[in-house]
C-alpha positions as CSV (number, residue, x, y, z in Angstrom):
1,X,68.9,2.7,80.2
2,X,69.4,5.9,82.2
3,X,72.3,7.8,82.4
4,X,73.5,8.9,85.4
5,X,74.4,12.5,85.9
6,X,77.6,13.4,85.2
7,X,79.7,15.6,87.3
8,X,80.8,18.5,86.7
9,X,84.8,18.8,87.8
10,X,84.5,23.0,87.6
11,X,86.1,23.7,84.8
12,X,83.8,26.6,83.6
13,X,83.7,27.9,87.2
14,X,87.8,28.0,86.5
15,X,87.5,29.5,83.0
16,X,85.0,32.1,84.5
17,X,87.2,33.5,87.2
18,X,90.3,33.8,85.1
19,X,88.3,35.3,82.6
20,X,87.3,38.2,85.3
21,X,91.3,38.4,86.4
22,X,91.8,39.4,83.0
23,X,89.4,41.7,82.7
24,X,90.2,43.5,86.0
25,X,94.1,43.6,85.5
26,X,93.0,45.0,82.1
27,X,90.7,47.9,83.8
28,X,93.4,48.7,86.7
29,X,95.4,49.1,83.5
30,X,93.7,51.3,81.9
31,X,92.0,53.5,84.7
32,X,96.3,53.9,85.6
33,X,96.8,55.5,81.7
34,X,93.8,57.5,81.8
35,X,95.1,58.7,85.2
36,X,98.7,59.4,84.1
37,X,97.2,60.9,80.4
38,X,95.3,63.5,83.1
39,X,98.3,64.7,85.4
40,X,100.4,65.1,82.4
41,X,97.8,67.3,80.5
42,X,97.1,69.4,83.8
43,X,100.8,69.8,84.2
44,X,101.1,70.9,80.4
45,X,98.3,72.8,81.2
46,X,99.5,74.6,84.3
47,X,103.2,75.2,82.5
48,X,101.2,76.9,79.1
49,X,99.6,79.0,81.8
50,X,102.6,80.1,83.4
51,X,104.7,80.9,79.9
52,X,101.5,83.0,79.0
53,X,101.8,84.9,81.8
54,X,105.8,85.1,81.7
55,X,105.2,86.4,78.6
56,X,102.5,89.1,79.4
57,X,104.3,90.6,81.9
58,X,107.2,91.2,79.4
59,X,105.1,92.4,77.2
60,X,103.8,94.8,79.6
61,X,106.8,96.1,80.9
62,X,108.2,96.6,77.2
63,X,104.5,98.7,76.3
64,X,106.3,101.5,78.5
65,X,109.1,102.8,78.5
66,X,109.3,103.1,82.3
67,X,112.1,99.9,82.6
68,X,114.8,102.5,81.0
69,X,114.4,105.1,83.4
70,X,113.3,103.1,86.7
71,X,114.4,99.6,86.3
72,X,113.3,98.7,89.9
73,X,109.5,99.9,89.4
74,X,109.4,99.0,85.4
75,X,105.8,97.6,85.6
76,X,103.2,100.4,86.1
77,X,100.2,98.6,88.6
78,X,102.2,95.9,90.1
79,X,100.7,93.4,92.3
80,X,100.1,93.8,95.5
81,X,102.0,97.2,95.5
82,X,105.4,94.7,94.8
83,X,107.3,96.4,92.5
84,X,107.9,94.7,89.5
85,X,105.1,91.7,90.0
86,X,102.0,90.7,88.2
87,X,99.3,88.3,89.3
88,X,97.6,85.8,87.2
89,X,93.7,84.7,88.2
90,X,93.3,81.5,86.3
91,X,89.9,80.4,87.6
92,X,88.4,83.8,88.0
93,X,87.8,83.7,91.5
94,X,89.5,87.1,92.5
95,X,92.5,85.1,94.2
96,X,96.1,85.4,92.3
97,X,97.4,81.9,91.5
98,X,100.4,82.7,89.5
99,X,102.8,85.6,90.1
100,X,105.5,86.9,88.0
101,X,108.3,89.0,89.1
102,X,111.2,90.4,86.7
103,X,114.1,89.0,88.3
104,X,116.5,90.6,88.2
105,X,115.2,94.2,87.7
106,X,115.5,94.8,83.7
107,X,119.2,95.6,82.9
108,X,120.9,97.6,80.2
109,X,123.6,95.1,78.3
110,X,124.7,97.6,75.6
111,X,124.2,100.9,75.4
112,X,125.9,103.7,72.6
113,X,125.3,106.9,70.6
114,X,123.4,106.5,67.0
115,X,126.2,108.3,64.2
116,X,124.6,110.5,61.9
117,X,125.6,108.8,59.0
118,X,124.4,105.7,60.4
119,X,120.2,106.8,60.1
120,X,118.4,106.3,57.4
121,X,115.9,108.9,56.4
122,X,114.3,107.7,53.5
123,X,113.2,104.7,55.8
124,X,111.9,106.1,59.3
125,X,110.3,109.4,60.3
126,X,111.5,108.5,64.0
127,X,115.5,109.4,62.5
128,X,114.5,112.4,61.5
129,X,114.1,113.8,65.1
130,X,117.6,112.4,66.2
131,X,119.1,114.8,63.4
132,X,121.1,117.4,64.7
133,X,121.0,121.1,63.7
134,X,123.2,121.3,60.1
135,X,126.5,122.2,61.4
136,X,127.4,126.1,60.3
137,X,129.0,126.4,57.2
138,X,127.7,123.0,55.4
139,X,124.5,124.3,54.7
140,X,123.6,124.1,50.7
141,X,127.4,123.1,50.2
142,X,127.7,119.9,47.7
143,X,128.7,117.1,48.5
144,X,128.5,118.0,52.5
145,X,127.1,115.5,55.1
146,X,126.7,116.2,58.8
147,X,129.3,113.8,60.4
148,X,129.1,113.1,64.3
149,X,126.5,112.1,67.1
150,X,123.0,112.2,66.6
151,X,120.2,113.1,69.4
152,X,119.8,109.7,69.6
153,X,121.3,106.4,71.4
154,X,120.4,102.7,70.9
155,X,120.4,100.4,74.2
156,X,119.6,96.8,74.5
157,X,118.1,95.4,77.4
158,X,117.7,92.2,79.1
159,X,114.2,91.2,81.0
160,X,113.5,88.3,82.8
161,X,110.2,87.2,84.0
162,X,109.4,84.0,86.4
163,X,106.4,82.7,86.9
164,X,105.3,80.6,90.2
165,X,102.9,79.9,92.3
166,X,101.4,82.4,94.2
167,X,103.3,82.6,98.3
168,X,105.6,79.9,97.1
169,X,109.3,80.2,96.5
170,X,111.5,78.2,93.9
171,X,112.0,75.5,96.4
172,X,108.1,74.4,96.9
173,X,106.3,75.7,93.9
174,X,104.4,73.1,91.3
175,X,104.8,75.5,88.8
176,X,108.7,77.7,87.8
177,X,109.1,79.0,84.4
178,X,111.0,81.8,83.3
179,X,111.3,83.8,80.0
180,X,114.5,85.8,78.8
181,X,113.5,88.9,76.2
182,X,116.1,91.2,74.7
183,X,114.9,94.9,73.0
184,X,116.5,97.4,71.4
185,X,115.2,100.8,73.0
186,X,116.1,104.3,71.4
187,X,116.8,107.2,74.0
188,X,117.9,110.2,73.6
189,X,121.7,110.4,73.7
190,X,122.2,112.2,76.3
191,X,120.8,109.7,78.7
192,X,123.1,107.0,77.3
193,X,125.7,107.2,79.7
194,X,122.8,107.8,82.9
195,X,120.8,104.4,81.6
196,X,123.7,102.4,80.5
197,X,126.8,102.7,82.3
């Protein structure tokens, strides 16, 4: 007796194809995460870049002294001939693609004359040069202290550096960060009032 072939209704053809459904929603899946993973680790990327250079331009505009005397033009070689900009070449191509500005111009918050009494010798060779001459009559005199001003004055500044994309504005750029420094700066005393009105 011979059996007769029997046929087949399909059902691995149906198997096969649902299988392959599953295994291409699963890759869509996947190729979307890997895609997503990528754009956030470039934005991260491009936002470390900017803070870094946020932050060198404060710390080149704090190197010099120039912020207390010209706020306006506080960075030496800006870019461009801009006053108070940097460029930042990421890929090394000679092309800027981040500039940082100090906006606003570095301003004095505080500003006052150092008391005599109030420097400490012992501890820095920088308050020995805001002594004043010994007042007449006090010299080798026990118990005598110079009383007063000193040479010096303490201001404290506030700088501001944003960071964007180079010829964009705040409205357009994919990249706007900004850092906010305070410093104490020392100056002579009579300049007080001039830097720090």
């Amino acid at each position: 007796m011979t059996h007769a072939p029997r046929r087949e209704d399909g059902a691995t053809l149906l198997v096969t194809l649902i299988m392959l459904v599953i295994i291409t929603l699963f890759a869509l899946t996947a190729f979307n995460t890997s895609n997503s993973n990528l754009k956030m680790v470039g934005n991260m990327q491009i936002r470390a870049e900017a803070m870094s250079a946020s932050a060198r331009t404060v710390e080149e505009t704090i190197s010099h002294t120039d912020f207390t005397k010209t706020p306006a033009n506080a960075i030496p070689n800006p870019c461009g001939g801009v006053a108070n900009t940097l460029c930042t070449d990421l890929n090394g191509d000679g092309n800027p693609d981040l500039t940082t500005t100090l906006t606003p111009n570095p301003t004095c918050d505080q500003g006052r004359k150092i008391k005599v009494a109030e420097l400490h010798f012992a501890q820095s060779q920088d308050d020995l040069a805001c002594v004043e001459a010994q007042q007449q009559g006090t010299f080798a005199v026990q118990g005598a202290a110079p009383t007063g001003d000193s040479l010096c004055g303490q201001t404290v500044w506030n700088i501001r550096a944003q960071t964007m994309s180079t010829g964009s504005t705040a409205t357009n750029s994919d990249v706007n960060t900004a850092i906010v420094q305070g410093i104490g700066v020392r100056v002579p005393s009579l300049d007080v009032a001039a830097i720090c009105p």
